[in-house]
N, CA, C and O of each residue as an XYZ file, in Angstrom:
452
protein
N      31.855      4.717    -15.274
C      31.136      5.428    -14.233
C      29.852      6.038    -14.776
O      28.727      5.875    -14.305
N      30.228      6.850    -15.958
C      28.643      7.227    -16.475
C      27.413      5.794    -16.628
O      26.267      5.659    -16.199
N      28.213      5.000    -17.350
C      26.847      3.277    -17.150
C      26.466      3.438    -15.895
O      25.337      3.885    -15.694
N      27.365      3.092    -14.733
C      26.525      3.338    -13.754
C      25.501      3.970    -13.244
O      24.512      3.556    -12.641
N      25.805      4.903    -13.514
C      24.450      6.410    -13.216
C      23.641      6.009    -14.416
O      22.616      5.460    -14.012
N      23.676      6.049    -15.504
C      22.584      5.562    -16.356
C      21.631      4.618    -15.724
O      20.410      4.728    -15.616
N      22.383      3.712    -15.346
C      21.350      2.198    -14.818
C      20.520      2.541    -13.833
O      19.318      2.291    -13.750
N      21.595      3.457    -12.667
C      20.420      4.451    -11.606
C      19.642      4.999    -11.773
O      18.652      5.081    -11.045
N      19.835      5.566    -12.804
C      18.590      6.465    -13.223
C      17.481      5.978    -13.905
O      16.332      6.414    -13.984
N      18.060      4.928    -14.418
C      16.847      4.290    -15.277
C      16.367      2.987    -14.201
O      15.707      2.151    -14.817
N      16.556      2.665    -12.796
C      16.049      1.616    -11.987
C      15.102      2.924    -11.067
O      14.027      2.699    -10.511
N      15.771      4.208    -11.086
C      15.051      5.236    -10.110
C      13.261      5.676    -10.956
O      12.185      5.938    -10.420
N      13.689      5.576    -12.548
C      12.222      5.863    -13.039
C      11.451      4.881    -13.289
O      10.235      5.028    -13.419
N      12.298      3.288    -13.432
C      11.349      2.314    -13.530
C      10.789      2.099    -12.087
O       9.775      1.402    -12.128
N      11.147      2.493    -10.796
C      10.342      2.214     -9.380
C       9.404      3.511     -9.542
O       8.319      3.262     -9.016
N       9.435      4.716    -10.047
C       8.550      5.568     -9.578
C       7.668      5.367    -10.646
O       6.468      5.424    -10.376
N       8.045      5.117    -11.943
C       6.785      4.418    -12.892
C       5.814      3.211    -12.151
O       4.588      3.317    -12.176
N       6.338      2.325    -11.645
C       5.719      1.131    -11.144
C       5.262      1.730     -9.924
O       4.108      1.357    -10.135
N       5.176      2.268     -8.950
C       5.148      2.900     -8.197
C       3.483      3.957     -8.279
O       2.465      3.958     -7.586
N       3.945      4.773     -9.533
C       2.490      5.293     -9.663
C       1.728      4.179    -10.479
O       0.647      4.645    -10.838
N       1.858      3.170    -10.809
C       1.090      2.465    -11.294
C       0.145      1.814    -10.085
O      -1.041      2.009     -9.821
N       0.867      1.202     -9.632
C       0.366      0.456     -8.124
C      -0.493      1.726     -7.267
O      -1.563      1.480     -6.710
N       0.001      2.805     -7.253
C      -1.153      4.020     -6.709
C      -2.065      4.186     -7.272
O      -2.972      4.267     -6.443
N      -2.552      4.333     -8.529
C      -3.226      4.515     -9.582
C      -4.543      3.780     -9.574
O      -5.717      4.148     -9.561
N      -3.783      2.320     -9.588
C      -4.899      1.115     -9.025
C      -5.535      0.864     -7.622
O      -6.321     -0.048     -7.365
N      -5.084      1.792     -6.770
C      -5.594      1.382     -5.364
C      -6.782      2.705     -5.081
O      -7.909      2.653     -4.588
N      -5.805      4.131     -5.744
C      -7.252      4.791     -5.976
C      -8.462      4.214     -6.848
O      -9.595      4.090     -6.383
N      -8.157      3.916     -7.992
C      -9.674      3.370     -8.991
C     -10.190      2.701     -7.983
O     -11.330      3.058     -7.688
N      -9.567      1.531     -7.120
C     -10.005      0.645     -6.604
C     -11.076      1.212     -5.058
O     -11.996      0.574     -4.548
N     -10.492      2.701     -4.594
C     -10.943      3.380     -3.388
C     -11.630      3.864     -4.077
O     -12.527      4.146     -3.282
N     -12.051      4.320     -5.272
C     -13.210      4.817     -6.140
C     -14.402      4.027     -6.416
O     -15.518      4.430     -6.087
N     -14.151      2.589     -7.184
C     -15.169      1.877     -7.692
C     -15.479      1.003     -7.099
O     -16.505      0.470     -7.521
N     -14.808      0.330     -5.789
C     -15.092     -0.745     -5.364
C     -16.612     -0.533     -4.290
O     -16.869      0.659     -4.125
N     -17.254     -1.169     -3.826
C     -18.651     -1.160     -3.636
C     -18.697     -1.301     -2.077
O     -19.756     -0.816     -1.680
N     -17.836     -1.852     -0.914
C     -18.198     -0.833     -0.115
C     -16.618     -1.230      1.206
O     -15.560     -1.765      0.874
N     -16.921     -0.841      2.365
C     -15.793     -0.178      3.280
C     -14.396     -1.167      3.125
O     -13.222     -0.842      2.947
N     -15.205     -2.871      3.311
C     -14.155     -3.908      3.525
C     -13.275     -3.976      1.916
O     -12.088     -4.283      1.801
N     -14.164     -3.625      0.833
C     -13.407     -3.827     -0.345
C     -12.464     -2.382     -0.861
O     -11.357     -2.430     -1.396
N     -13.013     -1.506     -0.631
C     -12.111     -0.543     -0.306
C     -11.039     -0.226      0.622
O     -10.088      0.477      0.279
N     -11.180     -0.812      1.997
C      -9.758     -0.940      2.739
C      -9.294     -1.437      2.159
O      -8.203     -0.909      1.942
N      -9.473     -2.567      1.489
C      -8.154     -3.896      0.604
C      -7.497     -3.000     -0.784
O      -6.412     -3.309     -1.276
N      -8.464     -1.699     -1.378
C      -7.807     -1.169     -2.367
C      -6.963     -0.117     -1.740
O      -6.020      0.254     -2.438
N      -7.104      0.476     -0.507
C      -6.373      1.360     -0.452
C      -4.683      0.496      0.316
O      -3.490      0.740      0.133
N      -5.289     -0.357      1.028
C      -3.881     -1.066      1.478
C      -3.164     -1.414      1.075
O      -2.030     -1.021      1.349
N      -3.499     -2.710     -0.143
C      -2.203     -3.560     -0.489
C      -1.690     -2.462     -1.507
O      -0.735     -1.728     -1.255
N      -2.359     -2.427     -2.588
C      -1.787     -1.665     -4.013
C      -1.259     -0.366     -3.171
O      -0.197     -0.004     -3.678
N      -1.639      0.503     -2.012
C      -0.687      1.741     -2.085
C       0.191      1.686     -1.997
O       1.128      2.151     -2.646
N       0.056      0.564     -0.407
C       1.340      0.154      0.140
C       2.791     -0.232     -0.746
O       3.948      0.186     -0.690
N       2.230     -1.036     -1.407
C       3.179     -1.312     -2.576
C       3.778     -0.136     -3.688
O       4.820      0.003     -4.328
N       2.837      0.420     -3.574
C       3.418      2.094     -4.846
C       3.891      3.028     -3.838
O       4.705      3.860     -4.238
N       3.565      3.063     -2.662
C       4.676      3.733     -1.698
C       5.754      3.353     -1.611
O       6.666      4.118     -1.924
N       6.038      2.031     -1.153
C       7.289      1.442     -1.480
C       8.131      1.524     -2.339
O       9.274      1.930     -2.128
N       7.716      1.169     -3.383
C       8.392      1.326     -4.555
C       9.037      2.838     -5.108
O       9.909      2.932     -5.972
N       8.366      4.024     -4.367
C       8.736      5.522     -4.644
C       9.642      5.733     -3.564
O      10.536      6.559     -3.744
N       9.538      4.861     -1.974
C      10.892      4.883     -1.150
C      11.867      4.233     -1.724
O      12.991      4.732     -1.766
N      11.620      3.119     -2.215
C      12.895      2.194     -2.929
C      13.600      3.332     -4.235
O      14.757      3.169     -4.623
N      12.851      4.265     -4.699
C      12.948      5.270     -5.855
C      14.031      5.935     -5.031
O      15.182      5.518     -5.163
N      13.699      7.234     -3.936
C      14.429      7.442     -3.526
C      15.778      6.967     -2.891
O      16.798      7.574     -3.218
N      15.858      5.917     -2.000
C      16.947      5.059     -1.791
C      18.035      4.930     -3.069
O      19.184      5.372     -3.093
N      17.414      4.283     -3.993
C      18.355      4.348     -5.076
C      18.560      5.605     -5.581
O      19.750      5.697     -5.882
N      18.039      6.488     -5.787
C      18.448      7.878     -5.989
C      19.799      8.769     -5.043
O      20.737      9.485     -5.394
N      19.256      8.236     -3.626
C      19.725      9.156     -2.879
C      21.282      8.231     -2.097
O      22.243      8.707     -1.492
N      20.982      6.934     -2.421
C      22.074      6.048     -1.824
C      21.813      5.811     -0.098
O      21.192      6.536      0.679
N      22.340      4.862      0.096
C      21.968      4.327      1.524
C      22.690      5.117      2.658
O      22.766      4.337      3.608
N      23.375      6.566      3.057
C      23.639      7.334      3.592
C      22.786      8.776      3.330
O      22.415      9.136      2.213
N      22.575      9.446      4.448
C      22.085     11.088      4.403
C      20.630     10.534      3.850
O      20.092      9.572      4.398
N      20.109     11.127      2.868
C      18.395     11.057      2.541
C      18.121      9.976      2.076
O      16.917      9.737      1.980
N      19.098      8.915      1.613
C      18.362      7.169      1.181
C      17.800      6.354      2.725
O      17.120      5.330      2.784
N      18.502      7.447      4.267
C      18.089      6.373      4.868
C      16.312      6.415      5.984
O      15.837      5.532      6.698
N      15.830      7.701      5.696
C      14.570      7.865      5.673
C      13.482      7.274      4.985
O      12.364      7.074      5.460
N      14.033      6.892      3.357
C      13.152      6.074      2.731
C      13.644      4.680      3.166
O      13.327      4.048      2.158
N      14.123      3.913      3.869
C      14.156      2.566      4.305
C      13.354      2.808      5.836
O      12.884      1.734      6.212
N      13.156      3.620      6.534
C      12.862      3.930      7.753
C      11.262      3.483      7.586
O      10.563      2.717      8.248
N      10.851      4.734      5.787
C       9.705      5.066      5.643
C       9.242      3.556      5.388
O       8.633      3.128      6.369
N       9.320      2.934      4.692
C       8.826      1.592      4.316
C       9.049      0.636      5.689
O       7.926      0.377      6.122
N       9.625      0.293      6.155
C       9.663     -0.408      7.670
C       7.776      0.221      8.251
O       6.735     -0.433      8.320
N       7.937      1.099      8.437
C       7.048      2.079      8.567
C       5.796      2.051      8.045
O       4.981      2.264      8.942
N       5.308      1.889      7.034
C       4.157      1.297      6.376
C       4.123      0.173      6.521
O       2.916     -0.067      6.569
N       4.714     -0.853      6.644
C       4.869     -2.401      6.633
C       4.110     -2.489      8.109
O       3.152     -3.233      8.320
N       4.703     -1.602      9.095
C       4.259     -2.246     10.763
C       2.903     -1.082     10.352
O       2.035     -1.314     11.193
N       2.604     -0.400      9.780
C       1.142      0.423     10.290
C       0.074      0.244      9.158
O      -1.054      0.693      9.366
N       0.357     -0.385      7.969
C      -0.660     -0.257      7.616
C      -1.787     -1.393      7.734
O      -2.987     -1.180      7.911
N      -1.077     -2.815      7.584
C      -1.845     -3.610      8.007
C      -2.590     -3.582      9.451
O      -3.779     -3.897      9.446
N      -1.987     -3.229     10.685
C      -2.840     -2.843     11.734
C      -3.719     -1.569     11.459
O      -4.774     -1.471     12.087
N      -3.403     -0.696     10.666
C      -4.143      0.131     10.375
C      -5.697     -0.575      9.942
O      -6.649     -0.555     10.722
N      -5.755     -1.147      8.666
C      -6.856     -1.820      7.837
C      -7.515     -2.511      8.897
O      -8.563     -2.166      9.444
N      -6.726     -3.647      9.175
C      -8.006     -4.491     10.731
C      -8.481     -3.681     11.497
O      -9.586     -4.018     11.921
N      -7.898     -2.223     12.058
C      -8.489     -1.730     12.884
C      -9.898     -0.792     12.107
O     -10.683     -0.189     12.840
N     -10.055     -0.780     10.671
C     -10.671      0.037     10.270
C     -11.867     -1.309      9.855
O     -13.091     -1.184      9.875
N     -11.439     -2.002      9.656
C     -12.626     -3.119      9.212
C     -12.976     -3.487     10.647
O     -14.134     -3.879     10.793
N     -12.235     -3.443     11.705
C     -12.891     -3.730     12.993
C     -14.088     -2.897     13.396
O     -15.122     -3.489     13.703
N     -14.047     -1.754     13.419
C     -14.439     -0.772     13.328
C     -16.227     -0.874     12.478
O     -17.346     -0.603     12.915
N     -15.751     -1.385     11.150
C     -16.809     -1.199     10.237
C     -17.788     -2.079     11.048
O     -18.875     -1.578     11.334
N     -17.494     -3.433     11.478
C     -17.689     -4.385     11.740
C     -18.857     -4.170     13.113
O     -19.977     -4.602     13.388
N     -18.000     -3.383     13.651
C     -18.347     -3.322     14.773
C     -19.872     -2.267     15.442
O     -20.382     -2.165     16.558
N     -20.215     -1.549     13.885
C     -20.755     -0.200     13.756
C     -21.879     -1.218     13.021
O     -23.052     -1.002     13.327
N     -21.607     -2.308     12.077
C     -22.667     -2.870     11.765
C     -22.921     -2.455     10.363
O     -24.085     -2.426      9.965
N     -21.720     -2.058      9.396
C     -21.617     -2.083      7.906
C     -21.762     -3.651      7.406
O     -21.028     -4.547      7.824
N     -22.476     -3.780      6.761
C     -22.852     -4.980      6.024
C     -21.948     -6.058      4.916
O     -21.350     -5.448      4.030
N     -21.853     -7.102      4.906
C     -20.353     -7.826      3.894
C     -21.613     -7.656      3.146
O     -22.744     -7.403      3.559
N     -21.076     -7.892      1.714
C     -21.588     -8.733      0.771
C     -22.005    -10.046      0.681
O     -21.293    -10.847      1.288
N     -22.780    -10.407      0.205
C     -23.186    -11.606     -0.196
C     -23.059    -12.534      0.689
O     -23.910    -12.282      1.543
N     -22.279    -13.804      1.089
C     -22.248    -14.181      1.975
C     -21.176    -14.720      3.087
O     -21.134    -15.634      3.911
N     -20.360    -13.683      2.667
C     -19.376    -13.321      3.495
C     -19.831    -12.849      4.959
O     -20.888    -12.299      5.268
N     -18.620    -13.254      5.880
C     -18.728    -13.232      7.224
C     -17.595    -12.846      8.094
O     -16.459    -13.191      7.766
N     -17.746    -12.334      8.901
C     -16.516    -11.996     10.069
C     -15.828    -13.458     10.152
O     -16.420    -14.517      9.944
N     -14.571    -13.325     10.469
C     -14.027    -14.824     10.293
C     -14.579    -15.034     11.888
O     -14.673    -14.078     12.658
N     -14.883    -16.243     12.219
C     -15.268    -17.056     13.465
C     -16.632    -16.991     13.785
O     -17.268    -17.724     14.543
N     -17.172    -15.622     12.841
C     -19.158    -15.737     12.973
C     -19.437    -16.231     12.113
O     -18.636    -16.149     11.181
N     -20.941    -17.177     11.851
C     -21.895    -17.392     11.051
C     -22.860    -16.810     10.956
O     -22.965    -16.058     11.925
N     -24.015    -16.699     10.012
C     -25.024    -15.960      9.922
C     -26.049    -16.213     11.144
O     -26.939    -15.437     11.490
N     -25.721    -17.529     11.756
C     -27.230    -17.610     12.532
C     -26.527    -17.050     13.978
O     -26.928    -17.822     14.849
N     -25.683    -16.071     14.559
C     -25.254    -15.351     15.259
C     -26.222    -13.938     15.396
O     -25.879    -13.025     16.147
């Protein structure tokens, strides 16, 4: 019984290690990246993923009854909002007339639009 809890504990700090890692990189990335569309993509995928991984933390911490089942709720939860979140924010950019890079394009426009 103690192995057991060992292994928990050590799968609960390897998700919140990996976890702030994947956060870590989506801020640098909301820091250095150069402008709105490449920064939505740093704050989305990589958080999304280091959020997850700190609900999956809890879950295994807390077990799939009483407080493990908020962190499965929570991740369902980011999964349906953040990607509509991002399109609606690059829609947005898009739509206000923030500029792509180079020669990138709205998917279905060309430049001579």
């Amino acid at each position: 019984m103690v192995a057991a809890e060992a292994v928990r504990t050590w799968v609960v700090v390897a998700l919140v290690v990996v976890g702030s890692v994947f956060l870590t990189v989506g801020t640098i990335g909301l820091l250095r990246l150069p402008n709105v569309y490449n920064r939505m993509h740093a704050t989305s995928k990589p958080a999304t993923i280091g959020a997850v991984s700190v609900f999956l933390a809890g879950f295994a911490h807390f077990g799939p009854g009483g407080a493990g089942l908020p962190s499965l709720v929570g991740i369902v939860f980011l999964f349906l909002t953040v990607p509509t979140g991002a399109h609606m924010i690059a829609r947005a950019a898009e739509r206000t007339g923030v500029p792509f890079l180079g020669s990138v394009t709205w998917p279905g426009k060309s430049d001579d639009e």
